[in-house]
ZAMARGU-4260 file (C-alpha; in steps of 0.2 Angstrom, whole numbers, plus 5000, padded with zeros to 4 digits):
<rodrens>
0) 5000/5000/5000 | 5011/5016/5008 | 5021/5019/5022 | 5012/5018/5036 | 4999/5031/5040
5) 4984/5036/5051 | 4967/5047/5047 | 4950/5048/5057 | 4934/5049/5048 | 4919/5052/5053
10) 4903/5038/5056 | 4887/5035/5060 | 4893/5031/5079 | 4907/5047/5080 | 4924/5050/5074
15) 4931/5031/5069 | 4951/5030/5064 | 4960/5018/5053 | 4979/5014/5052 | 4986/5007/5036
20) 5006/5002/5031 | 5014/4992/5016 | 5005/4976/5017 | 4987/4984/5023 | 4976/4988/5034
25) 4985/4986/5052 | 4971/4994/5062 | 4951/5002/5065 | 4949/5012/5081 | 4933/5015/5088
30) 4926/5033/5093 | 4935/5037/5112 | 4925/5049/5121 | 4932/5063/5113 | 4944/5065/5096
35) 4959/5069/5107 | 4957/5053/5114 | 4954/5042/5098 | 4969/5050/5089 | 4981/5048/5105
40) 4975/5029/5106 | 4980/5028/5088 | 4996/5036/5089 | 4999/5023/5105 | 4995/5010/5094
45) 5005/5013/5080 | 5020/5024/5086 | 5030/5023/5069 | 5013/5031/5057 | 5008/5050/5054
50) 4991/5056/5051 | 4989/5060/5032 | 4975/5058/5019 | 4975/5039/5016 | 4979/5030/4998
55) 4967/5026/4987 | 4963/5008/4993 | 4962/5013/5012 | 4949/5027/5005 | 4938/5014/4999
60) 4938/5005/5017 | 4935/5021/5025 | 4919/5024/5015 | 4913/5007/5017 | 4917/5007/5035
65) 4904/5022/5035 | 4891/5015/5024 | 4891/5000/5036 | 4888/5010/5052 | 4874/5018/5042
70) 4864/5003/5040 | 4868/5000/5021 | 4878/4984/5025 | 4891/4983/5012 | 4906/4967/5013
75) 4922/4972/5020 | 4928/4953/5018 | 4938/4957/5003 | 4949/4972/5014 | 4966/4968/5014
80) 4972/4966/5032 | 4991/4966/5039 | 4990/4951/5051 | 5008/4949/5051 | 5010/4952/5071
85) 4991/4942/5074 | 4995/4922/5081 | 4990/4910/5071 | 4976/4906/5083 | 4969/4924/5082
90) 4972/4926/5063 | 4959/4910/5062 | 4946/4916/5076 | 4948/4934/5063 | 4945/4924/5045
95) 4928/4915/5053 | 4921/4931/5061 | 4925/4940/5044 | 4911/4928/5035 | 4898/4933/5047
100) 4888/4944/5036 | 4878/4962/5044 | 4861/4955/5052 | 4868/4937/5058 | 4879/4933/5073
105) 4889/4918/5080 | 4893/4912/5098 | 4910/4908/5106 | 4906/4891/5105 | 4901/4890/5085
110) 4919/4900/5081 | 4929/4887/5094 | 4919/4872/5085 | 4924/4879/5068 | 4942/4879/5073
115) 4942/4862/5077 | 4943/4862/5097 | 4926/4863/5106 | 4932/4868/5122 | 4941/4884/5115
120) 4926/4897/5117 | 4934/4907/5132 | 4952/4909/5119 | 4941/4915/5104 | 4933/4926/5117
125) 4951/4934/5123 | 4955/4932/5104 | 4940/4944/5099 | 4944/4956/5114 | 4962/4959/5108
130) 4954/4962/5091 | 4965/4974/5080 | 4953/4978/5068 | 4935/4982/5072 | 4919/4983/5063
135) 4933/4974/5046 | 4934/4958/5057 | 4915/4961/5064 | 4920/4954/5084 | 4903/4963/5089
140) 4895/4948/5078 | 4899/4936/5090 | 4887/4931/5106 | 4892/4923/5122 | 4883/4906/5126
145) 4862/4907/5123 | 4860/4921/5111 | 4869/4932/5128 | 4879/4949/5120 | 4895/4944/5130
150) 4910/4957/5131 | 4915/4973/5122 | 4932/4979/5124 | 4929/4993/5112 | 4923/5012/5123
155) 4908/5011/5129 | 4908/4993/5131 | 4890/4981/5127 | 4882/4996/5125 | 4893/5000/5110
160) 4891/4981/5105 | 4871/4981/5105 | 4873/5000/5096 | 4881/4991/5081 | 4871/4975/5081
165) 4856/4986/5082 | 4862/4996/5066 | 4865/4980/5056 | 4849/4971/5063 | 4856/4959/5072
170) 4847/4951/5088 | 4853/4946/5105 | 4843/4940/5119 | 4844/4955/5127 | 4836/4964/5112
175) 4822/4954/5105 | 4814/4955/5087 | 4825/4966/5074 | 4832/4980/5086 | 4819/4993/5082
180) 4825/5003/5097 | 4811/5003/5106 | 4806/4990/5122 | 4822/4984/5126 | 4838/4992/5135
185) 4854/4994/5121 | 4866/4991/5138 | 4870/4981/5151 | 4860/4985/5167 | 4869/4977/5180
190) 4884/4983/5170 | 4881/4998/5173 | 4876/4998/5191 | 4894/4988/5193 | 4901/5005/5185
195) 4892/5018/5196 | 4893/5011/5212 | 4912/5010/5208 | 4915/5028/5203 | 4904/5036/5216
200) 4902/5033/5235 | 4890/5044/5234 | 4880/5035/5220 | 4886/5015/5229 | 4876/5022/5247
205) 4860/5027/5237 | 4859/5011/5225 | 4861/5001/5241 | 4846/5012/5248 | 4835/5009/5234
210) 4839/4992/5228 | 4839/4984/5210 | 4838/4996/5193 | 4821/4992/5188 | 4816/5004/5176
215) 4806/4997/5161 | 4804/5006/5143 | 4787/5006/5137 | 4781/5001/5118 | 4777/5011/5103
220) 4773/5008/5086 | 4782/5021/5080 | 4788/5038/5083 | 4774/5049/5077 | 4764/5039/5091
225) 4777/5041/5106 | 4780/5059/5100 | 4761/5062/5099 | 4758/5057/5118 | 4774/5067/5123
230) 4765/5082/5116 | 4748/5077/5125 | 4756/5074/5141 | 4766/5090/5143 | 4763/5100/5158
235) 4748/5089/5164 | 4748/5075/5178 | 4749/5058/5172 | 4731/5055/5173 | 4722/5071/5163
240) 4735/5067/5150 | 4730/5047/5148 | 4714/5053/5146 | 4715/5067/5134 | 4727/5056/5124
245) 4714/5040/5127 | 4700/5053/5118 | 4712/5058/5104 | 4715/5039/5099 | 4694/5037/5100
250) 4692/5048/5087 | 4697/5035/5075 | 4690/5020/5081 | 4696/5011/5063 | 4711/5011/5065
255) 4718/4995/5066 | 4735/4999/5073 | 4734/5016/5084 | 4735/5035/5079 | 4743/5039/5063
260) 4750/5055/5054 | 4737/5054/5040 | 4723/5053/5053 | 4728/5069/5063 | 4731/5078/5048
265) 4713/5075/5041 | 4705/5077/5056 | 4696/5095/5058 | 4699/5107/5075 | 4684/5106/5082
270) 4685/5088/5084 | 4704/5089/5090 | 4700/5102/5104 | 4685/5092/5107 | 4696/5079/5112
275) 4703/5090/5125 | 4720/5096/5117 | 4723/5115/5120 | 4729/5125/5107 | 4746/5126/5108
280) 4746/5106/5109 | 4733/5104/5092 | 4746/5116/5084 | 4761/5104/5089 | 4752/5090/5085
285) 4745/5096/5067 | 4767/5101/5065 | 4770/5084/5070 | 4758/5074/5060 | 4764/5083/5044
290) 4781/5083/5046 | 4777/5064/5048 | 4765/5064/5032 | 4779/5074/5020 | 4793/5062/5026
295) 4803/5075/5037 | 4801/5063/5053 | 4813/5052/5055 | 4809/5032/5059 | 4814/5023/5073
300) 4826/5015/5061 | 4835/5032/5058 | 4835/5038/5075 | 4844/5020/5079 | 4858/5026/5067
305) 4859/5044/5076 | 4869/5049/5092 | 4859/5057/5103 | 4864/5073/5101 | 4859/5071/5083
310) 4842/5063/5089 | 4840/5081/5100 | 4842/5091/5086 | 4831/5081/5074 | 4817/5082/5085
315) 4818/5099/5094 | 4813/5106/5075 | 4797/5101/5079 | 4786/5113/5085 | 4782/5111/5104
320) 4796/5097/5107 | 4809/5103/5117 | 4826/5096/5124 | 4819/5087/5138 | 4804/5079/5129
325) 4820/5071/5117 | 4827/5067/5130 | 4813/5058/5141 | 4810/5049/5122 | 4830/5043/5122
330) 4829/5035/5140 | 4811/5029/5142 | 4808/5023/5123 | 4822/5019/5116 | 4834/5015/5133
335) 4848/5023/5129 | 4863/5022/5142 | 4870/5038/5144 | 4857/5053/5144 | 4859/5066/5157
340) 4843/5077/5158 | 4853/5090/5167 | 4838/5104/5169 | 4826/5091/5176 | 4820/5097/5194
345) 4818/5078/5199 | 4837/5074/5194 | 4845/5090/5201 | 4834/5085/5219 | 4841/5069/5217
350) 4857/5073/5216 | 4854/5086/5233 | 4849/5071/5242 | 4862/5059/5240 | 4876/5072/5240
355) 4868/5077/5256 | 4868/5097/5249 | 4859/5108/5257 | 4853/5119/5242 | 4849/5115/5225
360) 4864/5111/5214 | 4867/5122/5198 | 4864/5111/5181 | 4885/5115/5180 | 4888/5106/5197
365) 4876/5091/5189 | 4886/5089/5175 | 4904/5091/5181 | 4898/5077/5194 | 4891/5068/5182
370) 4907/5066/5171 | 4909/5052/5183 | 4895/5041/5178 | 4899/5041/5158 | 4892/5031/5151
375) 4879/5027/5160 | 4871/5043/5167 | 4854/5036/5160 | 4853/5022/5175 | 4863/5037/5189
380) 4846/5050/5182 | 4835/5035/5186 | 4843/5033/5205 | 4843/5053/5207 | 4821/5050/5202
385) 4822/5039/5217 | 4828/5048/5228 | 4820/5062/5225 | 4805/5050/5227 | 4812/5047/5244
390) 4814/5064/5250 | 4797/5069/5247 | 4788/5055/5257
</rodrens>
């Protein structure tokens, strides 16, 4: 190929890197938590290479390692890889991974089997976690025993793992169906708890006060739906809301699977607000549904693909959605691990309580704090709920 060289690009998951010398690709990195991060991994890795534009070839990798963390799934068997420092038990466990296509996995056990030896699953394990090349040798394809996701030693760990399975389609246990991202958690709960009672005392003494993460996502047929009720349950108590929302849906008693765009578009006013929706809401709504209707609403399937930043801005051009709504959708619907919904009374309470402050912390203080539970502040804002919960009875 070149001498040997470095450049980042940027992906559907963050800013990706990939390392290249004479005989081919020598390595992928993974988005770090920040670009400073990924480049200095990089530059670890591969002391002797400079960042520089990449040749030709390595071009074409780049842009297919993109169009596969888009969803678009295209073959990176044919990549041209160095494995001259990779054992010849790893180069092995690598050629079988590298013939799982995008949308199917394989366990442990079936890669130990292929190679001959049964009882090797734990080395094609270690094998996969010292993996040089990520996403080209595709080691997030590969499932511990009973469909189980298994390890991630890639940043951000399982949750990075079911991301990428959840792009491609693939299922695991802990995800049933296609990976709509919606109903199941794309992390490791008791992962996470591991991780927050370990990087906070203060954290460890309430998770021990409140017990088990049980939070549960609830169900939607699609986004228009799930955004539709946000809208309707804005600044009401959960009861008016279910209620005003129940009548909305009765409006349309034919339809055979819930409230659509089309039915909300075509529907007059005067019914709408005789449903109980003010107008502010009947105006958010109508936004809404026609955004939905002209194809300017992304699908579950798209926000899948976005970070959640990118999901924020997305949704927030709708009329009457704002930051937090998006944010209550990323952790309740689609169970994303690492949402901090900084402004949120109930979170910043929290977060009195267990640090045992005596006045309401700034949203500042919140978030320095909270640089301590990346990447899981979506389970650390559930236990600051609870004890807020707690304070108030």
């Amino acid at each position: 190929m070149s001498q040997p060289g470095f450049a980042l690009f940027d992906t559907a998951i963050g800013r990706c890197a990939v390392a290249w010398g004479e005989r081919g690709v020598t390595g992928v990195q993974l988005p770090q938590a920040r670009e400073s991060e990924t480049r200095a991994r990089l530059q670890q890795r591969f002391p002797g290479a400079s960042e520089s534009a990449p040749p030709a070839e390595v071009q074409r990798v780049v842009e297919d390692i993109a169009r596969l963390l888009r969803g678009e799934g295209p073959d990176l068997a044919a990549v041209t890889l160095d494995m001259e420092r990779v054992s010849p038990f790893c180069r092995g466990v690598y050629e079988i991974a590298r013939g799982i296509p995008p949308g199917a996995t394989l366990s442990y056990g079936d890669i130990a089997a292929r190679l001959g030896n049964k009882g090797a699953a734990r080395a094609v394990g270690q094998a996969l976690g010292r993996n040089p090349f990520p996403i080209v040798v595709p080691c997030h394809r590969v499932l511990a025993a009973g469909g189980k996701v298994g390890g991630f030693s890639a940043n951000g760990g399982v949750a990075t793992k079911l991301r990428l399975l959840q792009i491609e389609g693939a299922s695991a246990d802990r995800a049933p169906g296609l990976f709509d991202g919606d109903g199941a958690f794309g992390f490791d709960p008791a992962a996470a708890v591991q991780h927050l009672r370990a990087c906070d005392p203060a954290l460890a003494r309430l998770i021990e006060e409140v017990g088990p993460f049980r939070m549960r996502l609830d169900r939607t047929p699609n986004l228009f739906v799930a955004l539709a009720e946000a809208i309707v349950y804005q600044q009401l108590n959960g009861r008016a809301a279910a209620t005003i929302f129940a009548r909305v849906c009765a409006l349309f008693p034919r339809a055979q699977e819930g409230l659509t765009a089309r039915q909300i578009v075509r529907a007059p006013d005067q019914k709408l607000r005789a449903a109980g929706l003010s107008r502010a809401k009947l105006a958010s709504l109508r936004d809404l549904a026609q955004r939905a209707v002209d194809g300017r609403l992304p699908t579950l399937a798209d926000v899948n693909r976005l970070d959640d930043e990118a999901v924020i801005e997305r949704l927030t051009e709708v009329r009457g959605i704002g930051r937090w709504t998006v944010q209550m959708l990323l952790i309740f619907r689609l169970g994303r691990p690492d949402v901090l919904p900084a402004d949120d009374f109930g979170v910043r309470k929290g977060f009195a309580v267990a640090c045992r402050k005596r006045e309401m912390p700034s949203r500042q203080d919140l978030e320095k704090r909270a640089r301590r539970w990346v990447p899981y502040r979506t389970v650390a804002s559930w236990y600051l709920w609870r004890a807020a919960e707690r304070a108030r009875k």
